[in-house]
N, C-alpha and C positions, 0 to 999 in steps of 0.2 A: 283265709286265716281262721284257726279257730282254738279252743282252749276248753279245759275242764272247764272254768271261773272266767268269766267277763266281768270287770268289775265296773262300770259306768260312770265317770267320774274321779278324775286323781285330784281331788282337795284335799281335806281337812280328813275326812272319813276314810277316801278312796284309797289314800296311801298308805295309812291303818291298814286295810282291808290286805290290800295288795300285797303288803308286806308280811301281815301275821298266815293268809292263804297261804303264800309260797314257801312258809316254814316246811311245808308237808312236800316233801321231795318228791312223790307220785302223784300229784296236784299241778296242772299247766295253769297259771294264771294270765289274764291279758288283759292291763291294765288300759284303758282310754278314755284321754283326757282331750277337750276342743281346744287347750291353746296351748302354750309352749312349755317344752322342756328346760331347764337347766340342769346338766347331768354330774356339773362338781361346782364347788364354792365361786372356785376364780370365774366362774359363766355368771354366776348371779349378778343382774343388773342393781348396783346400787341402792336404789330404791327399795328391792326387796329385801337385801342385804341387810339395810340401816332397820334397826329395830326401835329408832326414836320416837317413832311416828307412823302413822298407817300411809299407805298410799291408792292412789288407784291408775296406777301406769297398766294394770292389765285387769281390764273389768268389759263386763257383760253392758256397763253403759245402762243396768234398769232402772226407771222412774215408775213410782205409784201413778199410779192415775190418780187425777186432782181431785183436789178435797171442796169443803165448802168455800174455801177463800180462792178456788182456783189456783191453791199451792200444787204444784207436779215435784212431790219430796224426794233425791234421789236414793238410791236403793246399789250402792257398790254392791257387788258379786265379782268375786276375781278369779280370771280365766287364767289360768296356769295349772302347771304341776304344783301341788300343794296347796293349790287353792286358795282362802281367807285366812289361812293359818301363815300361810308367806306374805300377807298383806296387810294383817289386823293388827293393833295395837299391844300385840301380845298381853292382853289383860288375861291370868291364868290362873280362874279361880270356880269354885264346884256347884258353890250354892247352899242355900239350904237342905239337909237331911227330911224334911216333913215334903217337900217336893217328891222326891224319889217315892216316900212311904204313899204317896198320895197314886202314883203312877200305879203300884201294885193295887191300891185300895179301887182302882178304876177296872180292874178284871186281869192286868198284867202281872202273873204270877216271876218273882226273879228279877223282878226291878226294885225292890225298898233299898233303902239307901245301907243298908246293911250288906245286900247280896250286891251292887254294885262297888260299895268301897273297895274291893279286892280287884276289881277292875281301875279305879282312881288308881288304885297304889301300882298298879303293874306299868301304867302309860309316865308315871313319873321318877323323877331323881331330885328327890326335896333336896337344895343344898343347905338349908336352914336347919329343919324339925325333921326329927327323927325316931318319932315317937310310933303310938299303934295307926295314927289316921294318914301316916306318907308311907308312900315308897320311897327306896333309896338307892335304887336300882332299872328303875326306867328308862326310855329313852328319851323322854321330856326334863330338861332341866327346867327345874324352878328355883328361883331366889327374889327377896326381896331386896330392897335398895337399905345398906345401912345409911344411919344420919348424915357420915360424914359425904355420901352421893348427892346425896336430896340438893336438888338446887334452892335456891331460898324461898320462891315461891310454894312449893310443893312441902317443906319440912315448915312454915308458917303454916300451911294450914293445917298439919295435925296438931300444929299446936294450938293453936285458933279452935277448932275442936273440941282438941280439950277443956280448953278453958272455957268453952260454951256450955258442956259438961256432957260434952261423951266419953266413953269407955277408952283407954286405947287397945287398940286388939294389935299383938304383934304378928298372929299367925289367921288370916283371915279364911284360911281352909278348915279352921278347924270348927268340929259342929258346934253351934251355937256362940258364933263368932259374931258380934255386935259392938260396933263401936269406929276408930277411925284409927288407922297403920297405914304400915305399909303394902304394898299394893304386888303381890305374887304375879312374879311377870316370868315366861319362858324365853329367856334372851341369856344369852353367853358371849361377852366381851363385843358388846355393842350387835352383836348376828340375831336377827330374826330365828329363833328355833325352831320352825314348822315341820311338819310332818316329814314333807320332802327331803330335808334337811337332818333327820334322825329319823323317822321308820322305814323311810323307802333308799335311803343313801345306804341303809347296813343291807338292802335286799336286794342290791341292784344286780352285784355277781350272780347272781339265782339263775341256771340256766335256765328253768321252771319260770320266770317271771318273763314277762313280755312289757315295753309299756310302749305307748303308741299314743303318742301326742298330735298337737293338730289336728282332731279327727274329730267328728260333731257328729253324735249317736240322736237321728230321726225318732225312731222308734225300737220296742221289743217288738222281732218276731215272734209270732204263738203259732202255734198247730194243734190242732183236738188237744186243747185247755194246755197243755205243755208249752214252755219256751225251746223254741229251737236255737235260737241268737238276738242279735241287733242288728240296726239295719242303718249303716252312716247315711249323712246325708248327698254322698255321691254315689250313691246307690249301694256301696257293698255289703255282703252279707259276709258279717263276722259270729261263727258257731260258736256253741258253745251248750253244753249241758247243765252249767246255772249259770244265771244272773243275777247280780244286785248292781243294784243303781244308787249309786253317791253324789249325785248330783245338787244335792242341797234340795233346799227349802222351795225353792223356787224350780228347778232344774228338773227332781224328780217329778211332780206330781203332771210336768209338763209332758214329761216322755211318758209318761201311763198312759195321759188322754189321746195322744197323739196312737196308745196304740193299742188302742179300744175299750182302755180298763179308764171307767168312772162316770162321773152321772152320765144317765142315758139324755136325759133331755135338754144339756148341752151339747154333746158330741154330735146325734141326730143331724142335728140342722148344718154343721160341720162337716157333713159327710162321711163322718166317720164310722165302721162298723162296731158297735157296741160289741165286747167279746164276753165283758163285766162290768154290770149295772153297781157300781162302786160309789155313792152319792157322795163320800167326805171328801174323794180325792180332788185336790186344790182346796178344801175347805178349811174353817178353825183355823187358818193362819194369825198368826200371836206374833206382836214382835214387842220390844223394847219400845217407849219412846223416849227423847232426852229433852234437854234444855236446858239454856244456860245461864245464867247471871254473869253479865260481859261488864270487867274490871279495867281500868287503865292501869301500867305500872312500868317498872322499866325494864330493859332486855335484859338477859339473865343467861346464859348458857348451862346445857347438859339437858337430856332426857326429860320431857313434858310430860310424861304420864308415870307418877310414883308411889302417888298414896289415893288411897278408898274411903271411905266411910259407908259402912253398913246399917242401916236404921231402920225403925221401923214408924210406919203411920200410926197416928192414934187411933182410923178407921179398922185396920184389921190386928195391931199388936205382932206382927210376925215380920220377919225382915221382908221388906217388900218396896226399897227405895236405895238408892242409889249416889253417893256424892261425889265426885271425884275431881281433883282440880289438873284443868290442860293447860298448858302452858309453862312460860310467856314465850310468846308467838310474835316476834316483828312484826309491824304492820306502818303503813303511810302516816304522817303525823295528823292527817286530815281527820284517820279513826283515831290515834290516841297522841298528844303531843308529846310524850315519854317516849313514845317509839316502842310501844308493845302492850301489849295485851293477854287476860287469863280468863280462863274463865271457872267460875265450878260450875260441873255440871251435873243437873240432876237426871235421875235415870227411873222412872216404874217401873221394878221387877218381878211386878203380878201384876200385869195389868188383865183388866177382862171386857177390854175390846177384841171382838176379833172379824178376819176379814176372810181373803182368798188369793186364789191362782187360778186363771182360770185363762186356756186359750185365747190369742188373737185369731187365730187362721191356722190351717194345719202346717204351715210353713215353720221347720224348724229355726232357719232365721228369724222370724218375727217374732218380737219379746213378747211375753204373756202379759195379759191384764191382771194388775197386783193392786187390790185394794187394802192397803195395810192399815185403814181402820184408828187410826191414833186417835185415844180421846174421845172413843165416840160414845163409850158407857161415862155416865154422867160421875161415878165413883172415880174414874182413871183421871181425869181432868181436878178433880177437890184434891185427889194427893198431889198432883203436881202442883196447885197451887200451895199445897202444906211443905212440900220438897223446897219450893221457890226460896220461901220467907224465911225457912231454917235454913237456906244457901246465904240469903242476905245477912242472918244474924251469927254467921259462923265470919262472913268478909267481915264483920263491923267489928269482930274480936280480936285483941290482941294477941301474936305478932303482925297478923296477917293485915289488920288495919294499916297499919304502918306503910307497909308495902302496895296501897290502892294510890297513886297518884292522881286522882281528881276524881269526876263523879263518875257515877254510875254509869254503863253505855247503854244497857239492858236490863232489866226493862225499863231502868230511866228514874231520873228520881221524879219526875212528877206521878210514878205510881207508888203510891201510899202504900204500907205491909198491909194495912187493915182491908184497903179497897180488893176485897177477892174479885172483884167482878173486874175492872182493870187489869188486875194481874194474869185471871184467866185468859181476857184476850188478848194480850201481851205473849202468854204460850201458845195460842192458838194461832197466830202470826209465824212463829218460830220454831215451833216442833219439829225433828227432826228424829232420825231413826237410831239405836244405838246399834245396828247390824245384827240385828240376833234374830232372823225369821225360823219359825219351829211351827207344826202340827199338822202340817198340809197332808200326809200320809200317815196319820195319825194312829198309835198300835190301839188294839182293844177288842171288845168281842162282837161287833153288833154289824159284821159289812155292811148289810140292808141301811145301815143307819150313819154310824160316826166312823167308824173305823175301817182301814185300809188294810194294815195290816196285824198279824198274831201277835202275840209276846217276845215270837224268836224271829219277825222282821218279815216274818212269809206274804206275800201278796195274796188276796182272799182271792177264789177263783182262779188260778193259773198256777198251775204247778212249775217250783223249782224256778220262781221269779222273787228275789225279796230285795227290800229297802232297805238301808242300814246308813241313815245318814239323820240331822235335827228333824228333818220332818216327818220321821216318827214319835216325837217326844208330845204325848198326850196334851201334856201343859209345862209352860214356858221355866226352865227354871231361873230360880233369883240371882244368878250369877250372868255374865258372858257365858255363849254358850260352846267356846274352843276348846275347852277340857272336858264338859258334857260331851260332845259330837264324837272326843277323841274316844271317851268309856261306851260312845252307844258302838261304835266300831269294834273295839275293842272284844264287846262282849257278844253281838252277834257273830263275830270271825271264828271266837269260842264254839260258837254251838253248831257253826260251819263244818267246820273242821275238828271238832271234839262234841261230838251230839253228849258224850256223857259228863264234858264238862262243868254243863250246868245243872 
């Protein structure tokens, strides 16, 4: 088998990829993804279907490696066509603008948030706003939830919120959006809108597209500094004259080392033949951490994820925290005697811990060592305790008060707002991941040093190999990163297939 375009990985990115390639009618693309297809609606197992809630009926199964408490945090990755984007909570929001500018300011010419927006707007279909900063015309629907959707829990707390005295932001994409709304979700009439689902569903007819599921890519083949193909892990060689790998955060940076691109002094001992001494690859991994402030209350039907609050810490003034309420979620009377449970949850979305990826064994089944680092800069750990105490005094405010049926679950009421040292270790107990891993092929100028790959996604050292997936995003942005991933797609396929486009 083989193709102009291998694209490694049908996720979030891969299906962007696959689909904006095979626009070009003299272009063979062959898309392959390790777990299953669903190739029309009525196939999609429920689970992926339902867009109330994230799932992980098709997952990679990774855990971080244990932290100081002997936590093993776990780490969904979801193995399908579509990838995280058929799996996530469809939270479908951009981030901050000073992100992007900052990416450029780092040596990445054609990333500020300027030269990307054109990229946001082309992946979407605001059905809300329709002003200069949306598309209106994408294949990503977005809408927020009007008041009359909001289940009670979820419309208490922007008003709880409010009355705390944040902003309300009605359109949370928009730049210099601060305050608490409604929450920009890609969901149409209760359906998951993933990529599979709107870029790869309109590209299926493509005789030019190939996709090939079930199929787990070992390594790239290279020959004198060139890619010649991929190599699955039952041995066959699938050609091709480029490659990129969408594998995610975790996925790509594993298949580089597996095939000889990154540090020398890992791989070495690994047996691996070093092809390129690449030190960032699996490095600077950045994720999200959360946590929650766990309420009692009573069940409540409709849609658990609907409103956000965007804020910022007093430590750095930019948005760089995260509120958003889940629930109510049924649970045993033992956990709440109402018979359900909410939480808000807080989110660091600048945090500057950072960790890695880095082989177990050169065995493609064997999951990689992921140290995702939560908490470990003494700065990331003070705002979550700043995040904590404003989750507490936003539950204490009316209407949302109302709706707490008894005390506190988490962190409890025997920890004091004042006791930071309590409450830290109360997070430090409970930290968990918001799913957003980014940096591990990190773009920029310096191979020898930090970076993996160029501006335009190219692997340093191996020609007509590139990345186009989160783990090129230099640093983490303040949003989820499912509309990120969808524009980094978006705009390397550009320069793929349109070198003059950018």
């Amino acid at each position: 088998m083989s193709a102009d375009v291998i694209v490694v990985g049908g996720g979030t990115a891969g299906c962007v990829l696959a689909a904006r390639l095979s626009e070009d009618t003299g272009c063979s693309v062959l898309l392959v993804e390790s777990g299953p297809d669903y190739p029309n609606l009525d196939d999609l197992p429920a689970d992926v279907a339902d867009a109330s809630e994230p799932t992980v009926g098709h997952d990679w199964g990774y855990y971080a490696e244990a932290d100081l408490l002997d936590r093993r945090v776990p780490l969904p990755r979801a193995r399908l066509i579509g990838g995280c984007s058929a799996t996530n909570g469809c939270f479908a929001m951009r981030g901050a603008p000073a992100v992007y500018d900052r990416w450029q300011a780092l040596g990445n010419p054609g990333w500020s948030f300027a030269e990307v927006l054109p990229f946001f707007q082309r992946l979407e279909s605001d059905l809300d706003f329709t002003d200069q900063w949306h598309g209106i015309d994408g294949p990503i629907p977005i809408r927020r939830h009007p008041v009359d959707e909001l289940n009670p829990i979820q419309r208490a707390f922007i008003d709880a919120a409010v009355q705390a005295g944040h902003s309300y932001v009605a359109d949370h994409n928009r730049p210099g959006a601060l305050g608490v709304g409604p929450m920009p979700r890609n969901v149409r009439d209760g359906l998951r809108m993933s990529t599979a689902v709107t870029y790869l569903a309109a590209a299926r007819h493509r005789p030019n597209l190939t996709i090939c599921s079930d199929t787990t890519i070992g390594r790239v083949e290279i020959a004198h500094g060139r890619v010649v193909g991929v190599r699955s892990t039952t041995g066959e060689l699938l050609e091709a004259d480029r490659v990129v790998l969408a594998a995610g955060a975790y996925g790509s940076p594993a298949i580089l080392a597996r095939s000889g691109l990154g540090p020398a002094a890992l791989l070495s001992p690994l047996g691996i033949d070093v092809v390129a001494d690449l030190p960032a690859v699996g490095e600077h991994l950045i994720d999200h951490p959360i946590v929650a402030v766990d309420l009692p209350t009573r069940p409540a039907a409709g849609p658990r994820f609907q409103a956000i609050a965007t804020l910022s810490s007093t430590s750095t003034g930019t948005p760089d925290l995260h509120l958003f309420t889940a629930g109510p979620f049924p649970v045993e009377r033992e956990a709440s005697e109402s018979g359900a449970i909410f939480g808000i949850v807080a989110g660091l979305m600048a945090p500057q811990s950072e960790g890695s990826v880095r082989l177990r064994s050169t065995d493609p089944n064997d999951p990689p060592l992921i140290d995702v680092a939560h908490l470990r800069h003494p700065d990331d750990l003070a705002r979550m305790v700043d995040a904590t105490v404003e989750a507490r005094r936003i539950a204490r405010s009316e209407p949302l008060a109302t709706l707490v049926t008894g005390a506190e679950i988490a962190p409890g009421p025997a920890v004091a707002d004042d006791d930071r040292a309590a409450i830290a270790d109360s997070i430090r107990t409970r930290v968990a991941s918001y799913h957003h891993p980014v940096g591990t092929c990190r773009m920029g100028t310096e191979p020898d040093r930090d970076a993996v790959v160029d501006a335009q996604g190219q692997v340093y050292g191996v020609d007509r190999l590139w990345v186009a997936d989160a783990s090129v995003m230099p640093t983490i942005p303040a949003a989820g990163t499912n509309l990120p991933t969808i524009m980094v797609a978006e705009r390397i396929a550009a320069r793929l297939s349109k070198p003059d486009s950018i």
